[in-house]
N, C-alpha and C positions, 0 to 999 in steps of 0.2 A: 629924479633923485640926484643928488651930489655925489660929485667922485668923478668924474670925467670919461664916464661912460654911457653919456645921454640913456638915462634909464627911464621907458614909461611903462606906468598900471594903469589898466583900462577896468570898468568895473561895465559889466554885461548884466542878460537876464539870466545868464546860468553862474555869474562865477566872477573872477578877477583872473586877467592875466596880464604876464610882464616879458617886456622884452627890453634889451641895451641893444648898441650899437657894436657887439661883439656873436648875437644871434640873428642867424638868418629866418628863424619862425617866433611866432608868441607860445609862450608855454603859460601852462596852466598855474595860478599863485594858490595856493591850497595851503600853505601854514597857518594854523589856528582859526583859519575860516571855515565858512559854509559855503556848499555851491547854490547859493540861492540869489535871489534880483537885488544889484547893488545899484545905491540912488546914487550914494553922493562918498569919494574918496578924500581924503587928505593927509598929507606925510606930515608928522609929527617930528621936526629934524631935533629935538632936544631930547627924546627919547629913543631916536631911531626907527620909528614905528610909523605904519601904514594904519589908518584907522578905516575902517568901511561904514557906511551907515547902508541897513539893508532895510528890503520892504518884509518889514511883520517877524523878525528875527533880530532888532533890535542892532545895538552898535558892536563892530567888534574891532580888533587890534592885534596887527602881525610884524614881527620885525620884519624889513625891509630887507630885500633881498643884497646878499653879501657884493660891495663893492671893487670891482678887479682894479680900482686903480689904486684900492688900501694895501689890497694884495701886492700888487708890484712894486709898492714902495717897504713892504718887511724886508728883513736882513735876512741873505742867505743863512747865513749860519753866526755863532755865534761866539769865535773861536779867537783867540790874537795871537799875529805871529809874531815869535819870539826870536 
């Protein structure tokens, strides 16, 4: 994933999970999926979205998990000094 937090999704026989380079374990990716056998992944970056293709459940699609390097570049606040 883009953004500068080396992010990977692994897709398993139970599930998908993601990790960056800011976790020390893989967590479980459960938005808008199924825990069921994923063949084949691929990030959709014009939508932002994760597409899964799974075995006998057909295709599905999750936004991708929020990226901390978007994060760190928002404006604390949003205030001008006068």
């Amino acid at each position: 994933q883009r953004g500068g937090i080396d992010a990977l999704y692994v897709g398993t026989d139970v599930g998908i999970y993601y990790r960056n380079n800011t976790m020390s374990e893989w967590m479980p990716f459960i938005t808008n999926l199924p825990n069921v056998i994923v063949q084949e992944l691929e990030i959709h970056y014009g939508s932002d979205r994760l597409r899964a293709a799974t075995y006998g459940r057909g295709i599905w699609e999750s936004p991708l998990a929020p990226s901390t390097a978007a994060i760190a570049h928002a404006p604390l606040n949003d205030t001008e000094d006068t």
